[in-house]
Backbone as JSON, one array per atom type, in Angstrom:
{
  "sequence": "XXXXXXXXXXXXXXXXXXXXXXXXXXXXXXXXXXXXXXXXXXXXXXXXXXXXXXXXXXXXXXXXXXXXXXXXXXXXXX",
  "N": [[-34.21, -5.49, -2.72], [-31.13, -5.79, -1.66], [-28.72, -5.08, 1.07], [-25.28, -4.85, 1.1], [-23.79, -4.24, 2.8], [-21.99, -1.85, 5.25], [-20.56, 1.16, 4.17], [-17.79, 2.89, 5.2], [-16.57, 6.18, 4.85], [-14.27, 8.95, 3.33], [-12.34, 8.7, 5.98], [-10.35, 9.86, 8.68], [-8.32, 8.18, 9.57], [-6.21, 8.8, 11.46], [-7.43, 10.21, 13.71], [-9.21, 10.46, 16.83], [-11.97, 10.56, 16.73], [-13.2, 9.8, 14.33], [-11.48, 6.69, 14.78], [-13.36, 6.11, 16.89], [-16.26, 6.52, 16.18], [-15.98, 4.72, 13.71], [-15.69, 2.17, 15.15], [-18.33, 2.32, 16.35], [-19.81, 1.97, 14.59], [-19.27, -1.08, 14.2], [-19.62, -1.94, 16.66], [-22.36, -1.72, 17.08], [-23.66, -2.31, 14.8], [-22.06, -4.59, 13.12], [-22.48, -7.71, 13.9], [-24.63, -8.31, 12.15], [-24.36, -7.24, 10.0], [-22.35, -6.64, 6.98], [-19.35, -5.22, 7.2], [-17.23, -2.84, 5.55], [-14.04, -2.75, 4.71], [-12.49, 1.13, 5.34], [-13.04, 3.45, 3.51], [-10.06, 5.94, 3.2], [-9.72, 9.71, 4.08], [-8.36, 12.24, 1.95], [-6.91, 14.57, 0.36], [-6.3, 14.28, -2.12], [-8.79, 13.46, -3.86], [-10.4, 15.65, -3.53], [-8.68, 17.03, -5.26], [-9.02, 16.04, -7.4], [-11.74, 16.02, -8.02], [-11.69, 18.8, -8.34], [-10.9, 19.2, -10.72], [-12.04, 17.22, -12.63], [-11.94, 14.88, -13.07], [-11.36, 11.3, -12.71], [-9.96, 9.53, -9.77], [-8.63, 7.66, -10.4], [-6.74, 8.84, -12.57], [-5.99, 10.66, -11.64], [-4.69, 10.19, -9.32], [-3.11, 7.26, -9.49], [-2.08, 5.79, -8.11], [-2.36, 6.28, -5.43], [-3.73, 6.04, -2.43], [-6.25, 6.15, -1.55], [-7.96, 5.52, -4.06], [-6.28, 2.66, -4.03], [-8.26, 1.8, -2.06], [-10.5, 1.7, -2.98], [-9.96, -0.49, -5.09], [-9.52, -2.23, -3.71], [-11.83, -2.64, -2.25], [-13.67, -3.1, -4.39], [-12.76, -5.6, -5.46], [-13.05, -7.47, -3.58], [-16.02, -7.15, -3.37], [-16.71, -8.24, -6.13], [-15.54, -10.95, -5.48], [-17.39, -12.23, -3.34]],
  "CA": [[-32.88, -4.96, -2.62], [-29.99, -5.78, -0.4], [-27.37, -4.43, 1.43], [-24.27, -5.76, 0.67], [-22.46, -3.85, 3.91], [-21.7, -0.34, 5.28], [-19.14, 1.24, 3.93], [-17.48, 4.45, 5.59], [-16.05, 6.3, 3.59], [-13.93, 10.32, 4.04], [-12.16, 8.37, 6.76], [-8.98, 10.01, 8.86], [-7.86, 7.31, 10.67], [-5.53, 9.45, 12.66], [-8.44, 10.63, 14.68], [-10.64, 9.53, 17.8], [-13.21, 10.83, 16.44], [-13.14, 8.39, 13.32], [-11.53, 5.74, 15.1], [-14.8, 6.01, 17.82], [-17.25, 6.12, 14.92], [-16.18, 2.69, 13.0], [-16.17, 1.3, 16.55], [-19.55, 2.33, 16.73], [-20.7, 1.0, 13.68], [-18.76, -2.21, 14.25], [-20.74, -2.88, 18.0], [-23.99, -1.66, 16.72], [-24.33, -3.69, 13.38], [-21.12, -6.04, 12.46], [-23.06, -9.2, 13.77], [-25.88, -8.43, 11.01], [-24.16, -6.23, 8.6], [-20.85, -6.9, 7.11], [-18.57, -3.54, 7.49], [-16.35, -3.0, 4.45], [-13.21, -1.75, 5.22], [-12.83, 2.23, 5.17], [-12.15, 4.67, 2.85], [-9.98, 7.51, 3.74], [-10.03, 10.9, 3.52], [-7.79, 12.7, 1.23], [-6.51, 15.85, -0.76], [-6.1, 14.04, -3.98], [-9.8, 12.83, -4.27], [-10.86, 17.14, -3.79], [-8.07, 17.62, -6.38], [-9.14, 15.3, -8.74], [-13.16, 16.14, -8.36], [-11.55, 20.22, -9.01], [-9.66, 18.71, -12.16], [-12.91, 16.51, -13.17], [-11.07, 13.74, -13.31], [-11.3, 10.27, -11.93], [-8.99, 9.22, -8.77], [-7.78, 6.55, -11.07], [-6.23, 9.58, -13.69], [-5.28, 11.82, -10.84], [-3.2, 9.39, -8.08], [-3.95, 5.94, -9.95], [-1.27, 4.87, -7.2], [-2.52, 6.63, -4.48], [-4.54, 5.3, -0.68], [-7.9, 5.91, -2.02], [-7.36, 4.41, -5.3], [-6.18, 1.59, -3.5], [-9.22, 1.27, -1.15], [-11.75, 1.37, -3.98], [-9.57, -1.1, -5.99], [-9.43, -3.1, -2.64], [-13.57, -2.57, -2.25], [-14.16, -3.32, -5.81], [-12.38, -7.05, -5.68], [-14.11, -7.53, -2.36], [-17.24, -7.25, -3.6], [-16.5, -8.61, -6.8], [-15.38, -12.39, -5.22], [-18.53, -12.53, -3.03]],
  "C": [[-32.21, -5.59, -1.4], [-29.15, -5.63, 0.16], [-26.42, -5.16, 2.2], [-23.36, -5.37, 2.03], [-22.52, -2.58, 4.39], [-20.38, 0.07, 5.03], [-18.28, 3.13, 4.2], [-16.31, 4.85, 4.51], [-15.49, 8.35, 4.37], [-13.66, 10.02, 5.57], [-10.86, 8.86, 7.33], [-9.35, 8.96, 10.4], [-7.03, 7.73, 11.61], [-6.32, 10.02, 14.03], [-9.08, 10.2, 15.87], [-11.27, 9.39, 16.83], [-13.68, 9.31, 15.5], [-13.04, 7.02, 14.06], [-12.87, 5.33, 15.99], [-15.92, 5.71, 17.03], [-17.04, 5.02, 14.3], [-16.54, 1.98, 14.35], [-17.61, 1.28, 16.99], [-20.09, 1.54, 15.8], [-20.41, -0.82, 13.97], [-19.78, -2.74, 15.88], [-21.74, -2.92, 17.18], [-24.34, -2.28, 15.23], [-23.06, -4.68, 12.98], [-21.43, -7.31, 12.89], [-24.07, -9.12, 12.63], [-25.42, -7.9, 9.74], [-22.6, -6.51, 8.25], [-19.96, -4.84, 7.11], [-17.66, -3.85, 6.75], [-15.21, -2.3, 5.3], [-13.09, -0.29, 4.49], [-12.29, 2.57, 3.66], [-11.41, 5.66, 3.05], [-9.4, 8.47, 2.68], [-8.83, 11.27, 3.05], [-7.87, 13.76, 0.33], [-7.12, 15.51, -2.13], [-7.9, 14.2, -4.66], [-10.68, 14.76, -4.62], [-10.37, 17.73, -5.08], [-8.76, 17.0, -7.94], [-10.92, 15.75, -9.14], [-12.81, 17.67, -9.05], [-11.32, 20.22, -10.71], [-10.9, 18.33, -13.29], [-12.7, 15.56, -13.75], [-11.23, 12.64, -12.19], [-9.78, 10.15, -10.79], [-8.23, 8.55, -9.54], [-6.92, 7.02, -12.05], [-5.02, 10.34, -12.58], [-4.02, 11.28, -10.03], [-3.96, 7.93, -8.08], [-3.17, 4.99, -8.31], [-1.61, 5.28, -5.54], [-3.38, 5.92, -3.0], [-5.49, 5.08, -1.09], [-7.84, 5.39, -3.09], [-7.27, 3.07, -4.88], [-7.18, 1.08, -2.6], [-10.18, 1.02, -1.53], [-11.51, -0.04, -4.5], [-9.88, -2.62, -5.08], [-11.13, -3.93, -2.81], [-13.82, -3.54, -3.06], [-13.82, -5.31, -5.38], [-12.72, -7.75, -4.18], [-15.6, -8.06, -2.66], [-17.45, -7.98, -4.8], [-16.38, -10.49, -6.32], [-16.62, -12.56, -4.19], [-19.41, -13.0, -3.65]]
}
């Protein structure tokens, strides 16, 4: 097996906290590990798991939506 990256994920970027945590991951492994960019955190993604419905049904246009879609073709051209 191999790992393709770390990928945070339930991210508020408005935060220290958050922002301090990628920064951590980014010293302590981004020379060995690639670091995807985040995911963040969001309503919709709670609404849509209540619903039982994909992100992509619920807010196809929405942040997270867009950070998977991002992910996805990321990982996809590697």
């Amino acid at each position: 097996m191999k790992i393709s990256g770390i990928l945070p994920t339930m991210v508020n970027e408005r935060t220290n906290d958050s922002k301090e945590i990628i920064c951590s991951i980014k010293s302590a492994y981004g020379n060995n590990v690639h670091i995807f960019d985040s995911i963040p955190r969001s309503v919709t993604v709670s609404e849509a798991s209540k619903l039982g419905c994909s992100i992509y049904k619920n807010t196809p246009n929405g942040k997270v939506a867009g950070a998977y879609q991002a992910l996805t073709m990321e990982v996809v051209s590697q």
